[in-house]
C-alpha positions in Angstrom: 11.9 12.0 12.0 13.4 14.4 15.2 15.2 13.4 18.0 12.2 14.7 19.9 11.8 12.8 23.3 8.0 11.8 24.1 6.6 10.7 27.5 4.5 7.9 26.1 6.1 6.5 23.2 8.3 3.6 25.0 5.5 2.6 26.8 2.9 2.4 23.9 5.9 0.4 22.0 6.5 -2.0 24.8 2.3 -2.5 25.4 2.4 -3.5 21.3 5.0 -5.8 21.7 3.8 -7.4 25.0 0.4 -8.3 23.3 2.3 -9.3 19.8 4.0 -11.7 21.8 1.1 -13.3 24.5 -1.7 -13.4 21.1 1.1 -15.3 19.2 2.0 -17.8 21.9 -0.6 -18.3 24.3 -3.2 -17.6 22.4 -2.7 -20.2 19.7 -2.4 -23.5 22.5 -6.7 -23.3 22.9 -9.7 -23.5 20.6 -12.7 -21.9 22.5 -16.0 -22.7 21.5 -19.8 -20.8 22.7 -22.9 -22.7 22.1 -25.2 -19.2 20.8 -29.0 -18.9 20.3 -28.8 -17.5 17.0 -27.1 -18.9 14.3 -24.3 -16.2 13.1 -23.3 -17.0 9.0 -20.4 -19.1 8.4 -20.7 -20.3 11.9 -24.0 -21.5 12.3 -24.7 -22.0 16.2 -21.5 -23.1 17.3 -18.7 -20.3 17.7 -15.5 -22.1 17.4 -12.5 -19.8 17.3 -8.8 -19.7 18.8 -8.1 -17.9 21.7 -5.4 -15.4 20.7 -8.1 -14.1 17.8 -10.0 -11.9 20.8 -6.7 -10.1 21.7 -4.3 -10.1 18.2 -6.2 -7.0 17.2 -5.5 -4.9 19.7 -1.9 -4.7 18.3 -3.6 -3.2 15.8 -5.3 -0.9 17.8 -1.6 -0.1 19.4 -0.5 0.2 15.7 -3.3 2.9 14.8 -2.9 5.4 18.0 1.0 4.9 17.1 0.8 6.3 13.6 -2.2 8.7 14.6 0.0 10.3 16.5 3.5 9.8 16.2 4.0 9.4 12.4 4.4 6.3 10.0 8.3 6.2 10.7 7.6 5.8 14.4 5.3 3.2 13.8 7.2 1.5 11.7 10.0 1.6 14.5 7.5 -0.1 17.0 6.3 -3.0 14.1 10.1 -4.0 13.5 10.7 -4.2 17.8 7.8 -6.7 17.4 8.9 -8.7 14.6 12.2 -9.3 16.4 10.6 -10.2 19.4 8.6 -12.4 17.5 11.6 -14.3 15.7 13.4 -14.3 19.0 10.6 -16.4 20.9 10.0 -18.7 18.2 13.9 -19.4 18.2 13.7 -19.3 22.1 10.8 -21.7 21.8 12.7 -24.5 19.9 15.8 -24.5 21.9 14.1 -25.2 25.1 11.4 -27.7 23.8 14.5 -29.2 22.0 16.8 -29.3 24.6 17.1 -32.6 26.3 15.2 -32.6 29.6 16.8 -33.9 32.8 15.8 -37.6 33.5 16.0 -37.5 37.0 13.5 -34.6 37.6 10.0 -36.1 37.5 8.0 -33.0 36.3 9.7 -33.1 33.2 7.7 -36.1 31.8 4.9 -34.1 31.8 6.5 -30.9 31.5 8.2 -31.4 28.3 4.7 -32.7 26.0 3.0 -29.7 27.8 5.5 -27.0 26.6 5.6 -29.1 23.0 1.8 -28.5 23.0 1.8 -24.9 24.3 4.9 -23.3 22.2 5.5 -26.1 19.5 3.5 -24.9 16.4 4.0 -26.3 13.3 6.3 -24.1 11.2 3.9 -23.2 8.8 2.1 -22.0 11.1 5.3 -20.3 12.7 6.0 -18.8 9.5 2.6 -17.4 8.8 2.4 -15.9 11.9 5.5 -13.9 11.7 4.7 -12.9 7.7 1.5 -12.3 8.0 2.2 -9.9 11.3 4.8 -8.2 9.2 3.0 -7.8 6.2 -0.2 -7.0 7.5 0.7 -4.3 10.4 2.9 -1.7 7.7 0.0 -2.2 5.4 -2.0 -1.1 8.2 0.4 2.0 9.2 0.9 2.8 5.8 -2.9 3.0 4.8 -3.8 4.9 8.4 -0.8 7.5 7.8 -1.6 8.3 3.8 -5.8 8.6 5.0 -4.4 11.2 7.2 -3.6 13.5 5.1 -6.3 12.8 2.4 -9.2 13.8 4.9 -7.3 16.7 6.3 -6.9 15.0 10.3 -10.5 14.7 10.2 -12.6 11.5 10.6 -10.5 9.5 12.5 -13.0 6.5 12.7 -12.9 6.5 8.8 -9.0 5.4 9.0 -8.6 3.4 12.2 -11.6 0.9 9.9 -10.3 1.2 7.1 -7.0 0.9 7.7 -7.6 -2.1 9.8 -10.1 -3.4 6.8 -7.4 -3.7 4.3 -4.3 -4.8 7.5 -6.6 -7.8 8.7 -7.6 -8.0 5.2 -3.7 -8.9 4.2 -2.7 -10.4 7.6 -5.8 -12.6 7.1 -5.0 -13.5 3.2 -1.0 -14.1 4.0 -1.9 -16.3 7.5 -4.0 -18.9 7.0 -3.4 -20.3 3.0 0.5 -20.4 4.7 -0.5 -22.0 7.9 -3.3 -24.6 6.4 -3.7 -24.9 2.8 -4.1 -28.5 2.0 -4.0 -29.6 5.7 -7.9 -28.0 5.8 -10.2 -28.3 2.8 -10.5 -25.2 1.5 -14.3 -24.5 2.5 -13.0 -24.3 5.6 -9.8 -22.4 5.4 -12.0 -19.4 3.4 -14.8 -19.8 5.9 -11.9 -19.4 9.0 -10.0 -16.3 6.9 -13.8 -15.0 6.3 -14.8 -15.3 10.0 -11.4 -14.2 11.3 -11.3 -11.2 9.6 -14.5 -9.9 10.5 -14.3 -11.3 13.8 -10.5 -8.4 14.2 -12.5 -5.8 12.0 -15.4 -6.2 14.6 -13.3 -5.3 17.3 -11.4 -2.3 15.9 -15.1 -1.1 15.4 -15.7 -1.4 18.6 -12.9 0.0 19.9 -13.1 3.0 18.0 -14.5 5.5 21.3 -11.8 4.2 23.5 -9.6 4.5 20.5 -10.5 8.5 20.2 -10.4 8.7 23.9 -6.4 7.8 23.7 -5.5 9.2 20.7 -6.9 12.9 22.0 -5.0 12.4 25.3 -1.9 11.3 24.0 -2.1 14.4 21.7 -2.7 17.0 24.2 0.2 15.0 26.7 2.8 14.7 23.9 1.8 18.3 21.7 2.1 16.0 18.4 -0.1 15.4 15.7 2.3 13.9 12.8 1.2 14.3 9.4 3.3 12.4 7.1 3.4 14.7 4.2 
């Protein structure tokens, strides 16, 4: 890897790690749920899912133009920023719930239950969170980055899917036996990791023509196209 300076890198690292970190702790506070007029499989007609699920994989998105571009090592650079941002607002997170709220200030009563709620977790859920991000986004990388150079640069639909197939694929297997394996019956953790999965793949897919859009602009502003040979 050069010392090469790039116009757009910083930013593109610091957009990753700004939606790493609001997908991992707003997101997880609310179950939605959409009544539908069709029934969709493994849902039926009742679309229950939690929030942060409609914006985690667009850190995958951030992850693909990343190593499209810039390389595997770069990417790789950007994945570690968020897994210590990750690791420090989870510890960030515990010392403030945990610290002992001042009696005298009235908002606190209902402060202090509101931010147990909101940035609590359980830590198994903590933990599969931060695993399965780890795990999950250099498998992604890694895949995109050897695809690459197997098709020659060409097809670059055929990698940002499949790399994001076999990513979510992992994240999806690491996250939710950790976080709720025997506190769910396991119907229902396969039929979340099932829905879940295709629920991320389905928006890399669509994705995919803003993807190209980025990627080509980013190449012609930054003249790089990194093979990782």
């Amino acid at each position: 890897m050069t010392g090469r300076h790039y116009r757009y890198y910083d930013l593109l690292m610091a957009g990753f790690v700004a939606v790493l970190l609001c997908s991992n702790l707003i997101g997880p506070a609310k179950v939605c749920a959409i009544d539908l007029p069709f029934a969709l499989p493994f849902t039926g007609e009742r679309l229950v899912f939690g929030s942060g699920n409609m914006f985690f994989p667009i850190s995958y998105i951030f992850g693909d133009i990343l190593t499209e571009v810039y390389g595997f090592a770069r990417a790789r650079k950007v994945i570690w920023a968020g897994f210590g941002a990750m690791l420090f607002a989870t510890v960030m997170s515990w010392v403030i719930i945990h610290l002992p709220p001042a009696s005298e200030e009235p908002f606190n009563a209902t402060l202090q239950p509101a931010l147990e709620v909101v940035f609590g977790g359980t830590w198994r859920i903590v933990v599969a969170s931060i695993v399965a991000f780890w795990i999950g986004d250099f498998v992604n990388a890694y895949v995109l980055a050897r695809m690459k150079v197997l098709t020659q640069g060409r097809w670059l639909w055929s990698r940002t899917i499949g790399s994001t197939i076999v990513g979510q694929g992992v994240d999806s297997l690491v996250f939710y036996p950790i976080a709720f394996l025997g506190i769910w019956s396991t119907d229902i953790v396969l039929t979340a990791l099932l829905f879940n999965f295709l629920f991320k793949v389905s928006v890399e897919v669509l994705m995919t023509p803003a993807t190209y859009v980025v990627v080509n602009a980013l190449k012609r502003a930054e003249q790089e196209d990194f093979y990782d040979k």
